[in-house]
C-alpha positions as CSV (number, residue, x, y, z in Angstrom):
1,X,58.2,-30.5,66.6
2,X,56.4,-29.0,63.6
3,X,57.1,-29.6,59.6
4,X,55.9,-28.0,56.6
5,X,56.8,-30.0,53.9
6,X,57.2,-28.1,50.3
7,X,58.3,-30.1,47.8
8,X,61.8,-32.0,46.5
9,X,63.3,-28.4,46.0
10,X,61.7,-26.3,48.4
11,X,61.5,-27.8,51.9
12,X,60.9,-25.1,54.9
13,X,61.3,-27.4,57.8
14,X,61.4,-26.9,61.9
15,X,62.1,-30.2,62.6
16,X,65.9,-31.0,62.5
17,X,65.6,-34.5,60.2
18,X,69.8,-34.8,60.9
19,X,69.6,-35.3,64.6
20,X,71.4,-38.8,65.5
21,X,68.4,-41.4,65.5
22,X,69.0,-42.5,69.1
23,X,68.9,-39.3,70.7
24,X,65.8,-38.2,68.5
25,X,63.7,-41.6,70.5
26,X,65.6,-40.7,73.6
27,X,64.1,-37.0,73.6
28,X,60.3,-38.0,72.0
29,X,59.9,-40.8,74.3
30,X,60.9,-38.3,77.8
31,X,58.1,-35.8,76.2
32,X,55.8,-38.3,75.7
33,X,52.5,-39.2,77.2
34,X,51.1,-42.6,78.1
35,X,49.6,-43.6,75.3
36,X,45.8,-44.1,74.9
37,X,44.6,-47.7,74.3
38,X,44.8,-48.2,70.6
39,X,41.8,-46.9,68.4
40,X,40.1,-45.9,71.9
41,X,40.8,-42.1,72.2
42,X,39.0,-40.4,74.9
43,X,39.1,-36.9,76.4
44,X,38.4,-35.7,79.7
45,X,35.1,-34.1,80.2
46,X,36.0,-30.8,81.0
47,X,38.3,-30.3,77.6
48,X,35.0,-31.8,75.8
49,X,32.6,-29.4,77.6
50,X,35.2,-26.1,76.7
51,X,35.1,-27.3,73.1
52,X,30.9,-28.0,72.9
53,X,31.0,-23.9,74.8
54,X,33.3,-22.8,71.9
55,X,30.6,-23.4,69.8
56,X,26.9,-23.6,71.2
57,X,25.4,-21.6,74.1
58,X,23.1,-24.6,76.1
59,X,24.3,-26.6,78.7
60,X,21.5,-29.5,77.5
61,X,24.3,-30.8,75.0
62,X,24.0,-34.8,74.4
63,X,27.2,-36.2,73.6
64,X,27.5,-39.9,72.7
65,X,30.5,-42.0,71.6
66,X,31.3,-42.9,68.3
67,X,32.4,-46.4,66.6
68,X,35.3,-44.5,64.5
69,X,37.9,-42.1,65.7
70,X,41.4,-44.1,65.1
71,X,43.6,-40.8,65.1
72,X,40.9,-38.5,67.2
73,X,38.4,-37.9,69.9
74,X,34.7,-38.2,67.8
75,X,31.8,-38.0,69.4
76,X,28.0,-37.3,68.4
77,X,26.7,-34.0,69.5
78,X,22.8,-33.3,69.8
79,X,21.2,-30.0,71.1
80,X,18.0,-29.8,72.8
81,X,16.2,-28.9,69.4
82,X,17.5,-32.1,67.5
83,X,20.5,-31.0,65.7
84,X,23.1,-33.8,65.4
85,X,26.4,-33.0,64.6
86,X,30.2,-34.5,65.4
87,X,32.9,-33.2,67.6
88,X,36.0,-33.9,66.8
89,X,38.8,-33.4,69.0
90,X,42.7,-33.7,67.3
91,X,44.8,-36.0,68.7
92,X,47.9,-35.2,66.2
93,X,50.7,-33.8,68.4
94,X,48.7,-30.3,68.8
95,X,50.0,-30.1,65.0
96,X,47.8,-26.6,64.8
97,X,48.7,-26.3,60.7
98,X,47.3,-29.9,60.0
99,X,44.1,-28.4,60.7
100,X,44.3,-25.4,59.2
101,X,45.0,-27.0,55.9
102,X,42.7,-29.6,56.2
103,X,39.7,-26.8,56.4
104,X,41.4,-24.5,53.7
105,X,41.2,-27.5,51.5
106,X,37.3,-28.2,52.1
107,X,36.6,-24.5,52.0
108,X,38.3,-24.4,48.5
109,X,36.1,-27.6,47.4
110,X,33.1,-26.1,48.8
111,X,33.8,-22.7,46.7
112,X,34.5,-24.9,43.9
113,X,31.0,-26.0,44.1
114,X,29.1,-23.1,44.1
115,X,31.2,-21.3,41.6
116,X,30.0,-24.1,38.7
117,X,26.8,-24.4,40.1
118,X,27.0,-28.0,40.2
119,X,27.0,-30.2,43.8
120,X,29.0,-33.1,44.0
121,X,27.3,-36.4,43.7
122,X,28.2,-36.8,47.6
123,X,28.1,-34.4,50.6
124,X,32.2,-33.2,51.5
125,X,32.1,-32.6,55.2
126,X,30.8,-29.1,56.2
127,X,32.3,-27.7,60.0
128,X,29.8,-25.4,61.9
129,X,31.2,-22.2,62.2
130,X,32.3,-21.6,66.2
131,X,30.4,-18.3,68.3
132,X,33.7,-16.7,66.6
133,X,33.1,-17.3,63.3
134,X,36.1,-19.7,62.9
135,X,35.8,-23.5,61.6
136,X,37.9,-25.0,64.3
137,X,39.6,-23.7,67.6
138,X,42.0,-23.8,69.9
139,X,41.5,-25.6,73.1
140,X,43.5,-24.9,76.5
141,X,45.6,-28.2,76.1
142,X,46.6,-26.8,72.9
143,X,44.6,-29.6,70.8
144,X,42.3,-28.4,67.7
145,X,38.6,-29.0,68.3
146,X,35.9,-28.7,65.2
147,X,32.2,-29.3,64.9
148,X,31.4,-31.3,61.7
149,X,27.4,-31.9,60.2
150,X,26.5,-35.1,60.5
151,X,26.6,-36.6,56.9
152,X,24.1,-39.4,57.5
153,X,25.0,-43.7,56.0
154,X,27.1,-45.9,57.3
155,X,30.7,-46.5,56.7
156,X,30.3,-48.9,52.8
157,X,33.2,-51.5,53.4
158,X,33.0,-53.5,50.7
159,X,29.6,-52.9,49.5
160,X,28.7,-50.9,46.6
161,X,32.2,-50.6,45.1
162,X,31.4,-49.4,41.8
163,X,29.8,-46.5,43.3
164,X,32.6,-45.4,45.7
165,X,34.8,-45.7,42.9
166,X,33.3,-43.5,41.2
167,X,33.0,-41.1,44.2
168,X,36.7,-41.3,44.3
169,X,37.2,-40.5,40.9
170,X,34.8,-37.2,41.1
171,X,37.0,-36.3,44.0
172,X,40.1,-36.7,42.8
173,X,39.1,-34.7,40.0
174,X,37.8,-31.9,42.1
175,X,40.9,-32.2,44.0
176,X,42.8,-30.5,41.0
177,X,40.9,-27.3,41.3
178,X,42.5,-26.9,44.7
179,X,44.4,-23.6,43.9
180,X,47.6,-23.6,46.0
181,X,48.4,-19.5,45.5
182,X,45.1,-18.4,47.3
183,X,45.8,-20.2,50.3
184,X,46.7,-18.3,53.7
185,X,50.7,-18.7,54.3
186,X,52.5,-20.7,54.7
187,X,50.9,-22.8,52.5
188,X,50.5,-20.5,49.3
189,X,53.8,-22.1,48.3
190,X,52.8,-24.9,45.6
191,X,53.9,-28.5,46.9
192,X,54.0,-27.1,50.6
193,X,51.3,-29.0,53.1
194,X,51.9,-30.1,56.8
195,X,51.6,-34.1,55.5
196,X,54.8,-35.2,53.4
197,X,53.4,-37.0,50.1
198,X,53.6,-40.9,50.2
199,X,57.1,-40.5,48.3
200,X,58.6,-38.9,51.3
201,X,57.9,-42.3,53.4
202,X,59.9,-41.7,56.0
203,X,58.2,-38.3,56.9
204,X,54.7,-40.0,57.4
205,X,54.7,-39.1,61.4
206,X,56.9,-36.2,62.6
207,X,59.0,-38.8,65.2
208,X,60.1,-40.5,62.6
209,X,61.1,-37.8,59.7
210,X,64.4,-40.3,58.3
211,X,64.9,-43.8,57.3
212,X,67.8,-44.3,60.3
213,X,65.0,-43.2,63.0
214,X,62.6,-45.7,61.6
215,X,64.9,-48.6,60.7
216,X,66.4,-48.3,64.4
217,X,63.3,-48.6,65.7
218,X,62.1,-51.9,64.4
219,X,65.2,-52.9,64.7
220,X,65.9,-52.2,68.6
221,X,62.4,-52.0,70.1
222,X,61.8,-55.3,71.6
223,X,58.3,-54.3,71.4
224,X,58.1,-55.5,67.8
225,X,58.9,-59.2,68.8
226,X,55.3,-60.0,68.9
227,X,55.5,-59.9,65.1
228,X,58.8,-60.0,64.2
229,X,58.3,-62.5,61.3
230,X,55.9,-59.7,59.6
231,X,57.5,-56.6,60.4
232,X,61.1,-57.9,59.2
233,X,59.4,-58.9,55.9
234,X,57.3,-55.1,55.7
235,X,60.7,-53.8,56.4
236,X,62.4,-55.8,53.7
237,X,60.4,-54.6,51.1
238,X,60.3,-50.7,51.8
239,X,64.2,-51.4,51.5
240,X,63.2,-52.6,48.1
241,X,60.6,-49.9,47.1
242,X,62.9,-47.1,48.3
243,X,64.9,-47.9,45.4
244,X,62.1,-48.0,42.7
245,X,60.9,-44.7,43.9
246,X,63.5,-42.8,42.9
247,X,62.8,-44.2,39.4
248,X,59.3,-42.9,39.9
249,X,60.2,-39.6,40.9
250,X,61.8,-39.3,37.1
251,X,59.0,-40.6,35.0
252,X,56.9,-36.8,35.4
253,X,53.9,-38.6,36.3
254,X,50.7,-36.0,37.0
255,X,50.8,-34.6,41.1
256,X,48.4,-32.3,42.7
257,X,46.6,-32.2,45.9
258,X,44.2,-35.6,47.1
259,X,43.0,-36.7,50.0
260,X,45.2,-39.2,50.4
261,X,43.3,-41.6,53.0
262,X,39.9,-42.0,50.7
263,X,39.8,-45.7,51.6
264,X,35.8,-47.7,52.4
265,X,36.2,-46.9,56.0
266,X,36.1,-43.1,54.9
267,X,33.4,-43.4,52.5
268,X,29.3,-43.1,53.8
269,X,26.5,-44.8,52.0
270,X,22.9,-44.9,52.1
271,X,21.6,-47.8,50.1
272,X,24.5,-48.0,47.2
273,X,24.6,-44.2,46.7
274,X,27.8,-42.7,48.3
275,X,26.2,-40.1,50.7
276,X,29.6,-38.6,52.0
277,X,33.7,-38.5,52.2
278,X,34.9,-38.4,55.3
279,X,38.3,-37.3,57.1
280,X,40.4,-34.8,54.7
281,X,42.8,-34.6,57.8
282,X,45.5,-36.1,55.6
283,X,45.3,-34.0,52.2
284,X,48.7,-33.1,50.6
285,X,50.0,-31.9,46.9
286,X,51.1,-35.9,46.0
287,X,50.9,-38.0,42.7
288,X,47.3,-38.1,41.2
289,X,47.6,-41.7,41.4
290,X,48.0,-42.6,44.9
291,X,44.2,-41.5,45.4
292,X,43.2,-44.7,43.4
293,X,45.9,-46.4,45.4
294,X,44.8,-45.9,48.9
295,X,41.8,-46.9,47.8
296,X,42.5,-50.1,46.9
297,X,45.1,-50.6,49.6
298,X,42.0,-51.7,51.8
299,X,40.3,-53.5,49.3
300,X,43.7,-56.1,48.5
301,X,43.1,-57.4,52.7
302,X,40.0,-59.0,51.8
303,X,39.2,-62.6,50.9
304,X,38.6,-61.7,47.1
305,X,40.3,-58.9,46.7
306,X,40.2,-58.8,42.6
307,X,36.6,-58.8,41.8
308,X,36.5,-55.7,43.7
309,X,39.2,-54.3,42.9
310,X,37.3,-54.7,39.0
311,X,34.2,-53.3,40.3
312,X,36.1,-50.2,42.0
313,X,37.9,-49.5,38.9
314,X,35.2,-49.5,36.9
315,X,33.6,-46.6,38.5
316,X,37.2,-45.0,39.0
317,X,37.8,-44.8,35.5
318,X,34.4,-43.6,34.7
319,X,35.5,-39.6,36.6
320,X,39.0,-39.7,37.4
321,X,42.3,-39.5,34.8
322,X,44.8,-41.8,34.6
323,X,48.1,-42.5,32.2
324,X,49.3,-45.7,31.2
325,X,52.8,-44.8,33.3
326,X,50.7,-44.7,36.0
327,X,48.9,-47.7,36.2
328,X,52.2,-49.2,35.5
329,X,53.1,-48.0,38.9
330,X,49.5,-49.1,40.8
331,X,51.0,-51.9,42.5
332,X,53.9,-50.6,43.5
333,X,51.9,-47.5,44.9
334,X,49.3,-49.8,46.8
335,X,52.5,-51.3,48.8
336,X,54.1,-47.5,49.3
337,X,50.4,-46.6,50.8
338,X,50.8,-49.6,53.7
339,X,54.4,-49.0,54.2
340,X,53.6,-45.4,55.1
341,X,51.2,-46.9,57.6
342,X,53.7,-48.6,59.0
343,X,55.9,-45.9,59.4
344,X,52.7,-43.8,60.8
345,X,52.1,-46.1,63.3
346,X,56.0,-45.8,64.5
347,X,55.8,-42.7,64.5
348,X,52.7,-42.2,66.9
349,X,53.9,-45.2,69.4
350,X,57.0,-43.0,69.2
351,X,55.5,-39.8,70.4
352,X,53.0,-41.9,72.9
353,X,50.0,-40.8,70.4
354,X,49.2,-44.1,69.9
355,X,50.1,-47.7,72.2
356,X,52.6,-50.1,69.5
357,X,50.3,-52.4,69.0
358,X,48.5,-50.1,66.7
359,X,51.1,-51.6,64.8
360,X,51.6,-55.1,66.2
361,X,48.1,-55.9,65.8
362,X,48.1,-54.8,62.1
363,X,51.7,-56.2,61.0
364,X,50.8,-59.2,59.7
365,X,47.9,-58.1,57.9
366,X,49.9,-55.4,56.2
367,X,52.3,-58.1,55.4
368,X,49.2,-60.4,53.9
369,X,48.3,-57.4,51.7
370,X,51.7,-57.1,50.3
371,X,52.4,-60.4,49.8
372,X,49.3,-60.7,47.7
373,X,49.8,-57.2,45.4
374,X,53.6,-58.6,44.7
375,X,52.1,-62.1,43.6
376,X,49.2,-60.4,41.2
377,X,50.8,-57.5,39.5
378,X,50.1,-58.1,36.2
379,X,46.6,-59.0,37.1
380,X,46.2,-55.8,39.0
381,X,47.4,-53.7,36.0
382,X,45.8,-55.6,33.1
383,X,42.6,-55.1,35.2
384,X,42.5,-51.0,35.4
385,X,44.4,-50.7,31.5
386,X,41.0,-53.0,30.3
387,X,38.5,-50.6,32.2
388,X,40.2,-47.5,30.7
389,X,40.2,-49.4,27.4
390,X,36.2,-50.3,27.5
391,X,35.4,-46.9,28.6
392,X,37.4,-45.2,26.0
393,X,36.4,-46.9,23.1
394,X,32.8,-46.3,23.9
């Protein structure tokens, strides 16, 4: 169960988005696995040791567990001469093309860099090459495996958000030198990536893929009772913003390729200088704006969310572009990125990637978040058009 998806006019698909809903769950739920406890992926230890062969010769290999790894199996690696590095094993439905773009899109951003001669003000993560000479490979299960350099911080949460503001905005920038017609097939198509953009909702996990698989879901699963207050309210509203989007898909507002999950919990820090970006497992050709979105889709949960949402913007505005029809549409965006997590989330309790309550524990949270953008929109918008408006009259 594979898709490629390629844009509004374009769209190559292997996954048959008119099956009847019922028999779509019926079918993913018989090829499912048990789930893993939520956030907790592990891997069993011989899976781990082929992957640590496919790319290092001693057997004196120290793996340790990580703190992260929502989606995947991470773990430290350390040889015997004091190398560090991370494994990371995909847990993604064996979605082989997820990876493949994923590493195209750093080795792009990487050539980008040494053709102007000038780094990044952060590290971009960099995967050892395996004994074949290949970024990632192929386990026996079928899962990808990659080694990644250890980029060295910790994850910033909410400190320094000035900084990884600005991080995001130099990376969304970079992001538009991501050339779509020297990439290997079938991506050399532009628009086409294995991850839908965030205006495709419903095609944010590959069990999912329509609106009538999702809605049924929530609807019938008696899973969801545990919060059904929250996720009839989430599911209100993406009735609502289903309708606004197709107004935004009319207004020509600026799309290229982000990374599209560049939220605090994917940013490193040592001190207040961003050190790294982290996880570009969810890249796709999208509009520009939902980069600055995501970002401050984490940042809206917090206690206070606007003075940081001030101090992010701040150093947003200072490297990355934006139009005045697009901050109109901030809000609105921030909301589209947590309803796509909730469809996500679905998606992977669907296809046993995940338990539900990686969605049940997060429901009402995600319904805080929303309920707080809707009741400071204006504030929101005021807030990024006066940043733009200091820096450009400077």
């Amino acid at each position: 169960m594979h898709s490629l998806h390629c844009g509004s006019n374009s769209r190559a698909t292997l996954y048959s988005a008119r099956v009847n809903a019922n028999r779509i769950r019926k079918t993913i739920i018989t090829m499912a696995t048990p789930a893993p406890k939520t956030g907790h992926h592990d891997v069993k230890q011989s899976l781990r040791d082929e992957a640590l062969s496919l790319f290092f010769d001693a057997s004196d290999i120290k793996v340790t567990p990580t703190t992260g790894g929502v989606n995947n199996v991470v773990q430290y690696v350390e040889t015997s001469s004091g190398e560090r590095f991370v494994l990371r094993i995909y847990n993604n439905g064996n979605k082989s093309d997820k990876v493949r773009f994923e590493h195209e899109v750093l080795r792009q951003l990487h050539e980008l860099e040494k053709k102007s001669g000038e780094k990044m003000s952060f590290d971009l993560p960099r995967a050892l090459p395996s004994k074949a000479g290949r970024p990632h490979e192929l386990l026996s299960s079928g899962a990808e495996c990659c080694i990644f350099h250890i980029i060295e911080g910790t994850l910033a949460k909410t400190t320094s958000p000035e900084e990884v503001g600005r991080a995001t905005g130099e990376l969304c920038t970079a992001m538009a030198g991501v050339r779509y017609d020297i990439m290997p097939p079938p991506f050399n198509v532009e628009g086409c990536t294995p991850i839908a953009p965030y205006w495709e909702l419903f095609k944010a996990h590959h069990a999912v893929m329509t609106r009538e698989v999702f809605y049924n879901e929530v609807d019938t699963n008696p899973g969801f009772n545990v919060c059904r207050e929250a996720i009839d309210y989430l599911v209100e509203q993406i009735r609502d913003i289903e309708v606004r989007m197709e107004g935004f898909k009319k207004l020509g507002m600026p799309v290229q390729y982000i990374h599209a999950d560049l939220h605090y919990d994917n940013v490193m820090v040592v001190g207040d200088k961003v050190s790294g970006l982290l996880d570009f497992e969810f890249c796709t050709y999208d509009w520009r704006a939902m980069e600055l979105a995501v970002a401050l889709s984490k940042y809206v949960g917090e206690a206070e969310p606007l003075p940081l949402i001030e101090r992010f913007v701040t150093g947003y505005v200072q490297k990355g572009a934006l139009t005045e029809t697009e901050i109109d549409c901030i809000p609105d965006m921030i909301n589209l990125r947590i309803f796509s997590n909730v469809v996500y989330f679905t998606g992977r309790a669907i296809a046993g990637e995940d338990g539900l309550d990686s969605l049940t524990s997060r429901a009402g949270t995600y319904a805080k978040r929303v309920k707080w953008v809707n009741a400071n929109i204006d504030a929101i918008k005021n807030t990024i058009k006066q940043k733009l408006k200091v820096l450009t009259s400077v």
